[in-house]
N, C-alpha and C positions, 0 to 999 in steps of 0.2 A: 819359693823363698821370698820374693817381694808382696805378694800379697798379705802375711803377716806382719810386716813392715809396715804398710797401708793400714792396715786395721789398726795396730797400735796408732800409728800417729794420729787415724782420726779420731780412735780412743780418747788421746791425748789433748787432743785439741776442743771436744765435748766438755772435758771435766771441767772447766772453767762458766758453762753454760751451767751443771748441775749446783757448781758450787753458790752461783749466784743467786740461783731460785729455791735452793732446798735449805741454804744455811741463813737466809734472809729474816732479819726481825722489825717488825711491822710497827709503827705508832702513828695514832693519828695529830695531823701537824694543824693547828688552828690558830690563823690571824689575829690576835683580839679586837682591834680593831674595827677589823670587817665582819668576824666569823666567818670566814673563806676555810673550807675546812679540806683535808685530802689525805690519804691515808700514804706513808712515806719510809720510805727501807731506809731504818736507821743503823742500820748497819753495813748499808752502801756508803750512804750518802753521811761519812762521820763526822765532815768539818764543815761548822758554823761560818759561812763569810761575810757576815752581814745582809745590811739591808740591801735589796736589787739594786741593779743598775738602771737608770733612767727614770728614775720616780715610780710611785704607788709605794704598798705597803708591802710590807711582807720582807722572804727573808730568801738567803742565797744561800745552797752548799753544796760542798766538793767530796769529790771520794778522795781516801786519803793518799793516793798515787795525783791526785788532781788530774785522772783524765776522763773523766764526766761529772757533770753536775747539775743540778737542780734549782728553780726558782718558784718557790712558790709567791704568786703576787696579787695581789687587788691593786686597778689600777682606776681611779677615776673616770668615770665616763657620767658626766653632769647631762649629758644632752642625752642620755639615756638612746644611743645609735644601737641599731639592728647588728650584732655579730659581723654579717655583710659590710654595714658600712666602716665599722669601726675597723673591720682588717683593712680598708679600701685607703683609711685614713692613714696608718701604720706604714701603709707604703712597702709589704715584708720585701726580700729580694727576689729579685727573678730564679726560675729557674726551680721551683716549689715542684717538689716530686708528686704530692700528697696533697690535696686540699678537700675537706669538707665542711661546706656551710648550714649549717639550720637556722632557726629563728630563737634556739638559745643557744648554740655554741658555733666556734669555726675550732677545728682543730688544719694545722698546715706545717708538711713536711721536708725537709732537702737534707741534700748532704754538702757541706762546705768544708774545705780542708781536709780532705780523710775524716771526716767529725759529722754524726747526722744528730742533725739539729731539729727540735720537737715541740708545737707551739699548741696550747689549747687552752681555751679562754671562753668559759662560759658565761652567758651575762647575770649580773647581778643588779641588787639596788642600788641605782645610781654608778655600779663600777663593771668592771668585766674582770671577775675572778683567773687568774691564772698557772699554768705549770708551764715551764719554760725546760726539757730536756738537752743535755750535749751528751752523746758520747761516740765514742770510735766506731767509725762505719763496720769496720772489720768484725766488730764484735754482736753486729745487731743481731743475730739468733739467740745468744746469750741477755738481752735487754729486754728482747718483745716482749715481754711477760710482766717484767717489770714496768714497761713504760704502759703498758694497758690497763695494769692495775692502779698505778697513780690516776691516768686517765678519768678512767672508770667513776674513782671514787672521789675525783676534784667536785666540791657541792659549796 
């Protein structure tokens, strides 16, 4: 008898994973400014919050429960620094689950607050293009798919 109990509830707790990735509609999100371009689940991510926090260009948004969100940014980098240097500069938080550097990108991962926070920033002319991810740890099976397709396609 508990074993269908168990399947339903893991049922149950799937469906929010399928809903994410099957009912998702796509548009591509482009800075004018910079043309920092990245492709962005506009149907996640509904509400506009403005411009980032901390300076560059670009733009912030939330889902509409506000418990993950989005930044896409260009962010100045005049001394044209290597990926490497430029996270080195950033000073991220300790404690980074995830880090990978090349010679055009750093992407670096953690979890803070029950919240896994997502950083990748490829370099650009004169800037370091950005996507900045928050969402609920709990939920990461349901995100990875999303958060690798923004990844993917930040140019």
């Amino acid at each position: 008898m508990r074993a269908p109990r168990l399947f339903i509830i893991s049922v149950l707790t799937f469906i929010p994973a399928l809903a994410l990735a099957a009912e998702t509609e796509w548009q591509r999100y482009v800075i004018p400014s910079t043309g920092t371009s990245v492709d962005m689940p506009v149907s996640i991510f509904t509400s506009d919050a403005g411009a980032p926090e901390g300076g560059g260009t670009g733009r912030r948004f939330f889902t509409e429960d506000r418990r993950a969100d989005l930044t896409v940014q260009s962010v100045p980098n005049p001394a044209n620094d290597s990926p490497a240097t430029f996270l080195a500069k950033m000073r991220p938080p300790a404690g980074i689950i995830y880090k990978r550097i090349t010679s055009d990108f750093f992407v670096v991962s953690s979890i803070r607050n029950d919240r896994i926070w997502y950083n990748r920033c490829n370099r650009g002319n004169g800037t370091l293009d950005c996507v900045l991810i928050n969402y609920p740890a709990a939920e990461k099976r349901q995100w990875d798919s999303v958060v690798t397709r923004i990844s993917r396609t930040l140019s």
